[in-house]
TISEDO-343812 format. One record per residue (C-alpha): chain; z, x, y. Coordinates in steps of 0.2 Angstrom, whole numbers, plus 5000, padded with zeros to 4 digits. Last residue first. Example, Ala and Ser with C-alpha at 12.3 -4.5 7.8 and 13.67 -1.06 7.14 Angstrom:
BEGIN
ATOM  unit    pz    px    py
ATOM     A  5036  5068  4995
ATOM     A  5039  5062  4978
This chain:
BEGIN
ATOM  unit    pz    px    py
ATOM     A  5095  4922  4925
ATOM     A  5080  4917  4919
ATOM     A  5067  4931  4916
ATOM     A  5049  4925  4917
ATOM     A  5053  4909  4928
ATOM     A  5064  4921  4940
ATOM     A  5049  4935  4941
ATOM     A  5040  4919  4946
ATOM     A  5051  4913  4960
ATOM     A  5056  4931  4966
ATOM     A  5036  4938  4970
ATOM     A  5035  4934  4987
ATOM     A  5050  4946  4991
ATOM     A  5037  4957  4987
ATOM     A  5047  4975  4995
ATOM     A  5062  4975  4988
ATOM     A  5073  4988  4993
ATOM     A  5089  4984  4987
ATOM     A  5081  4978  4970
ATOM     A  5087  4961  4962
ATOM     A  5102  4960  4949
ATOM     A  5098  4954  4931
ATOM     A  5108  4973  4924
ATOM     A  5089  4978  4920
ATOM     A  5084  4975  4940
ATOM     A  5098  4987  4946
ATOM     A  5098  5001  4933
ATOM     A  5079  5003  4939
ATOM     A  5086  5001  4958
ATOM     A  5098  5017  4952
ATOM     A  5083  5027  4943
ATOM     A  5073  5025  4958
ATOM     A  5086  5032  4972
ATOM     A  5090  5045  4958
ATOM     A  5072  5051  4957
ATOM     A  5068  5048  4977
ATOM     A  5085  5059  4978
ATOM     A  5082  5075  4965
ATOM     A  5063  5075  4972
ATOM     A  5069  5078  4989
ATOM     A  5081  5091  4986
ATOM     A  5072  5100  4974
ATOM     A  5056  5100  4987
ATOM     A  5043  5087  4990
ATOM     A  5040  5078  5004
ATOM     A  5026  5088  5012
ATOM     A  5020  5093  4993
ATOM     A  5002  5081  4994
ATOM     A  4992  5098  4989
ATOM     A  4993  5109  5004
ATOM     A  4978  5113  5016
ATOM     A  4979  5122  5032
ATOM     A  4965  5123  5043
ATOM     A  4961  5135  5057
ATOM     A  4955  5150  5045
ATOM     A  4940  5137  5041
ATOM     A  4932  5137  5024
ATOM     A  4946  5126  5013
ATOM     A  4942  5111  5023
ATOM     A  4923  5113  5018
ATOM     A  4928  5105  5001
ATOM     A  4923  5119  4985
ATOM     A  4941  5116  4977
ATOM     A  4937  5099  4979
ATOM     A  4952  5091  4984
ATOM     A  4964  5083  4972
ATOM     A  4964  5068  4978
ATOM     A  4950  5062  4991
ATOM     A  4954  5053  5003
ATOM     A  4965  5067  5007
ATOM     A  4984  5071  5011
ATOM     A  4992  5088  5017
ATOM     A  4982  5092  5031
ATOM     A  4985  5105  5043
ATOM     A  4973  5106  5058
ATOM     A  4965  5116  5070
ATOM     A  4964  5120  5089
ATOM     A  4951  5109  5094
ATOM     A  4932  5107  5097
ATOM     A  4929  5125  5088
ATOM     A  4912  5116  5084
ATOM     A  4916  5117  5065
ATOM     A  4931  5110  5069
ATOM     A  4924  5098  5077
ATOM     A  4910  5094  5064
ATOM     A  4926  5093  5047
ATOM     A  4936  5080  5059
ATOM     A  4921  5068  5062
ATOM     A  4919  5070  5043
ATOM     A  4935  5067  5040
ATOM     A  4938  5052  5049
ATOM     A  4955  5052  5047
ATOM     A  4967  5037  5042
ATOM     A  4959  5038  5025
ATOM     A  4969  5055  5021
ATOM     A  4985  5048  5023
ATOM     A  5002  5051  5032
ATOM     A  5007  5069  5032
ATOM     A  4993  5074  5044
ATOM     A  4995  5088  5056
ATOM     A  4981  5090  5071
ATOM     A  4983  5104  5083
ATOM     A  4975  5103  5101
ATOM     A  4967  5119  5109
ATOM     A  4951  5109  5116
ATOM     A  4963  5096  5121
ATOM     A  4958  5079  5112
ATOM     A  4946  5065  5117
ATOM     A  4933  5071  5106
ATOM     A  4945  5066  5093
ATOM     A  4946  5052  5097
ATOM     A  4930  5048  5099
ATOM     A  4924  5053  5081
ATOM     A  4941  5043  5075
ATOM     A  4957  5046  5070
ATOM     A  4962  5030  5067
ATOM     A  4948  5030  5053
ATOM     A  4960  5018  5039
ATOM     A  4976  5013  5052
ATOM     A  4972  4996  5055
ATOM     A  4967  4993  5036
ATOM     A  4983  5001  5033
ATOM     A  4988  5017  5028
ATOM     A  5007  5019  5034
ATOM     A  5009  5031  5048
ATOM     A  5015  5049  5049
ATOM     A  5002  5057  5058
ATOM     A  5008  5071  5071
ATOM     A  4998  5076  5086
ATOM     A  5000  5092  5093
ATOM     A  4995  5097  5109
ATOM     A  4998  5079  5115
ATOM     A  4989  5071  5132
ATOM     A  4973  5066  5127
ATOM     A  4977  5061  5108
ATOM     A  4993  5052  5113
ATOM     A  4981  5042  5129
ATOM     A  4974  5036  5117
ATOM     A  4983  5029  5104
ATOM     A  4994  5020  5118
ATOM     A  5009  5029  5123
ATOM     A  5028  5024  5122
ATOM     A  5038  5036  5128
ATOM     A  5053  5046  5115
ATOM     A  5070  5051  5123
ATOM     A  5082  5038  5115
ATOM     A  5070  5035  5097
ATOM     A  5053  5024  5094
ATOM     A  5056  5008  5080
ATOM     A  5060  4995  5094
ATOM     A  5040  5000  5101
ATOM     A  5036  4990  5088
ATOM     A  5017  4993  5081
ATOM     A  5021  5013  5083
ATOM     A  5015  5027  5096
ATOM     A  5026  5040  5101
ATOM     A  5028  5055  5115
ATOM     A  5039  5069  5113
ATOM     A  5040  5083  5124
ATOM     A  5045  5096  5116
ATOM     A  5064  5106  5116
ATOM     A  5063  5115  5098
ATOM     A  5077  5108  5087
ATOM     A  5083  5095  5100
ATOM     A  5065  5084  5105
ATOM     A  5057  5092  5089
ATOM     A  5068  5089  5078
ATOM     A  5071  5072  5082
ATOM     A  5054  5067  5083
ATOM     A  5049  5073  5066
ATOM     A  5065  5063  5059
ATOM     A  5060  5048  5069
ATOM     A  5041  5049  5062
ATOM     A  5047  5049  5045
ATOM     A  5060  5036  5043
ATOM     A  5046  5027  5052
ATOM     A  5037  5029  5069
ATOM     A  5018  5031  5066
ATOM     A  5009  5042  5078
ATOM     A  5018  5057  5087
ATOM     A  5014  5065  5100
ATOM     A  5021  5083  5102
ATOM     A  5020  5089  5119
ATOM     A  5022  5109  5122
ATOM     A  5035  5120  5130
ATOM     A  5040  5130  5117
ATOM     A  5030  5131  5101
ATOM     A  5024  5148  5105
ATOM     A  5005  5154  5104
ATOM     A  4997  5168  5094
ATOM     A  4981  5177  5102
ATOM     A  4987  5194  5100
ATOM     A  4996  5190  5085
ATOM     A  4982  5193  5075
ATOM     A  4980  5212  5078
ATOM     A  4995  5215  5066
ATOM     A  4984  5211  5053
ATOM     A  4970  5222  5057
ATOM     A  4983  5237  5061
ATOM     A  4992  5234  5044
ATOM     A  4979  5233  5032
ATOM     A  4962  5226  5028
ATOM     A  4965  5214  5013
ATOM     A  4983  5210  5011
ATOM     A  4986  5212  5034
ATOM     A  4968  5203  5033
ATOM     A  4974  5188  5023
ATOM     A  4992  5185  5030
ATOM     A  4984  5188  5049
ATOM     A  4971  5176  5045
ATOM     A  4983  5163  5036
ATOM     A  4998  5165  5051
ATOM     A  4991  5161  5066
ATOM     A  5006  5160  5075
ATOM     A  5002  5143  5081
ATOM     A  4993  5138  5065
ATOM     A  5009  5144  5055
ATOM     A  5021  5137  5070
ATOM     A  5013  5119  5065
ATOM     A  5012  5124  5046
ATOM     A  5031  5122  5044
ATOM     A  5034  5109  5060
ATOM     A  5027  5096  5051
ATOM     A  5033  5103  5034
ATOM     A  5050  5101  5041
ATOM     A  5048  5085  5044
ATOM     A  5041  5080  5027
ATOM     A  5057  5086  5018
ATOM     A  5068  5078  5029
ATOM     A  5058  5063  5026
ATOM     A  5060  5063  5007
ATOM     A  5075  5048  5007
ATOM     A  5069  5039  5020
ATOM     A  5062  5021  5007
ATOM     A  5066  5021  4990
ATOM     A  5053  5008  4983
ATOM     A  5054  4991  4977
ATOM     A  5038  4979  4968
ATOM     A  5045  4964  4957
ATOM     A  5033  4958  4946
ATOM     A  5028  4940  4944
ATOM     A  5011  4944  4940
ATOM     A  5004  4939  4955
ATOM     A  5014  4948  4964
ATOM     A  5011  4965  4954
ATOM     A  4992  4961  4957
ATOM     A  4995  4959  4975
ATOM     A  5005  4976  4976
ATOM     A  4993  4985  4968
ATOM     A  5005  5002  4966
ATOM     A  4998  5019  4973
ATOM     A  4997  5013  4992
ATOM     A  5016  5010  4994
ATOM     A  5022  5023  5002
ATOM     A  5042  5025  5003
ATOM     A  5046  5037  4986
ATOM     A  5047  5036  4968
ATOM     A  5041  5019  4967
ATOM     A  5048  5005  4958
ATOM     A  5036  4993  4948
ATOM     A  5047  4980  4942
ATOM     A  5050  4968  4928
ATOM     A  5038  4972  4914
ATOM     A  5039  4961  4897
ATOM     A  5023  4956  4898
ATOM     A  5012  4971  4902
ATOM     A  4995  4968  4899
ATOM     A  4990  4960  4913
ATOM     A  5001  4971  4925
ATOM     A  4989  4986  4920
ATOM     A  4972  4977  4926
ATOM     A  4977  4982  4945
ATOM     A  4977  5002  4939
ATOM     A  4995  5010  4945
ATOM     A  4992  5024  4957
ATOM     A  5003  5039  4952
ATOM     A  5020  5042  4956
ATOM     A  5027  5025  4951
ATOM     A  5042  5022  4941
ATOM     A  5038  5006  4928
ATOM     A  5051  4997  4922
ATOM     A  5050  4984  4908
ATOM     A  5038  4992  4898
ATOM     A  5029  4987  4879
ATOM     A  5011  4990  4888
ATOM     A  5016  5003  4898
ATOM     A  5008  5017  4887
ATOM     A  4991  5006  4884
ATOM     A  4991  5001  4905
ATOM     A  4992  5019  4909
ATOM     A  4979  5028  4897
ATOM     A  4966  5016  4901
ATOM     A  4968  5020  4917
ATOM     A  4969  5038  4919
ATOM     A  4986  5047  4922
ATOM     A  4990  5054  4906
ATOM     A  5004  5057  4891
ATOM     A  5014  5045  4903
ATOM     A  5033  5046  4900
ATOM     A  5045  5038  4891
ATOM     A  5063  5033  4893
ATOM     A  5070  5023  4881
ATOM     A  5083  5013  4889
ATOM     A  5097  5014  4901
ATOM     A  5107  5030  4896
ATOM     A  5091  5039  4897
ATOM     A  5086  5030  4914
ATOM     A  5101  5040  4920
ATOM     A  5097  5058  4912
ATOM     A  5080  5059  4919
ATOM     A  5086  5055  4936
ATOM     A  5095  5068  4935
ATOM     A  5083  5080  4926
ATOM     A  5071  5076  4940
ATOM     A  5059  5063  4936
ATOM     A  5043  5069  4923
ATOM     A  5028  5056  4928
ATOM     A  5020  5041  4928
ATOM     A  5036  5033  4921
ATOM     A  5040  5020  4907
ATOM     A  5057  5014  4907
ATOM     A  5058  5003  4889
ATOM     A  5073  4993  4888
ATOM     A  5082  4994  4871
């Protein structure tokens, strides 16, 4: 019986149909040492945690490493390759999830909702209430948007026809932006949007994209919403602005650093909205990345290649190691 090792529980529908392929088992833990000994007999490994390099050494009988989601940054693609392993993920099926976050914590910062939440708990009413004296609407703003993948387009549809913005884009193929969507360089985005939405991959482009100059270059009052990856903000630079009341605020939702400190500055500022990488999580969501996993799992054990193959590289081996 096929071994499907997974990183994490799946919802139960998911759950129920790697049952009926194999031995599902899940990781007791998440640290190295603890991965690559638990996967070791697997031939499917569903990813919701980064895979250590070393763990497709040590795992002969592996086929795939499919991710339970689009990003690719948890699983050592190069390694999997190498190895002969096919990588796949399941690509747009969480980004309705994330677009509503986008505009989730963008009407919270507007609206000013944490300090007006906190004081209408700690002080009352009246202090509460005061709070929305310096609210601001949604309508009537230019949203720019970075990155335009399943994510991005989602993001940008709602907010051209949910709420009526402006939408302004920036993407490496300007195929990928939507009807209604400009084209702008990076930045002249941060200069001219009020909020600027991250949805990009991380790549080694991408890694400080938000820079110390760019974001000096952003309107005073300027929102900034990441539901890419932590690394494509210069947090530091980030962390001194809005210190210096340089812009609006910001909601971020990924960090170099996972999990966040509980004693990070991030959590200080009223202006700043933290959440714990749960932008594309909800029942909904997790029920389909699970089920869009479990099926390419069901995929690669019946001889067939994944639908979403991402290492395509990697065929020849994998075919050496497991003849058709």
């Amino acid at each position: 019986m096929a071994v499907i090792f997974s990183t994490h529980e799946l919802h139960p529908r998911a759950t129920a149909l790697l049952a009926n392929a194999g031995e599902f088992v899940v990781a007791s833990a998440l640290d190295a040492a603890t991965l690559v000994r638990e996967a070791a007999d697997a031939e499917i490994v569903v990813v919701r945690a980064p895979l250590p390099p070393e763990l497709f050494e040590h795992t002969p009988r592996l086929r795939a490493a499919i991710r339970h989601g689009a990003g690719f940054d948890m699983i050592p693609i190069e390694a999997a390759t190498k190895a002969g392993v096919l990588v796949a993920n399941v690509p747009g099926v969480n980004a309705r999830s994330v677009a509503e976050h986008v505009f989730l914590v963008t009407l919270a910062l507007l609206r000013r909702f944490r300090a007006m939440d906190r004081d209408l708990r700690a002080k009352g009413w009246s202090a509460g209430r005061d709070h929305a004296n310096s609210g601001h609407e949604l309508a009537g703003r230019t949203m720019g948007i970075i990155g335009m993948g399943n994510v991005g387009k989602e993001v940008a549809r709602i907010a051209r026809f949910g709420f009526g913005l402006e939408v302004i884009g920036n993407t490496r193929d300007r195929r990928n932006l939507p009807e209604n969507v400009a084209f702008a360089p990076v930045d002249d985005l941060v200069r001219q949007s009020d909020i600027i939405v991250l949805c990009c991959p991380l790549t080694l482009e991408t890694t400080g994209l938000i820079s110390e100059d760019r974001i000096a270059q952003m309107k005073p009052d300027a929102l900034l919403v990441n539901v890419a990856r932590g690394p494509v903000i210069d947090d530091t630079a980030l962390l001194r602005a809005l210190a210096g009341r340089q812009i609006g605020g910001a909601a971020l939702d990924v960090f170099a650093q996972q999990p966040l400190p509980p004693d990070h500055p991030y959590f200080s500022f009223d202006n700043v909205i933290v959440t714990p990488h749960q932008a594309g999580l909800t029942e909904e969501s997790m029920m389909h990345m699970g089920v869009g996993a479990a099926d390419e799992a069901i995929r690669v054990l019946g001889g067939l290649l994944p639908v979403n193959l991402r290492n395509p590289e990697a065929v020849e081996h994998y075919r050496r190691r497991f003849p058709a």
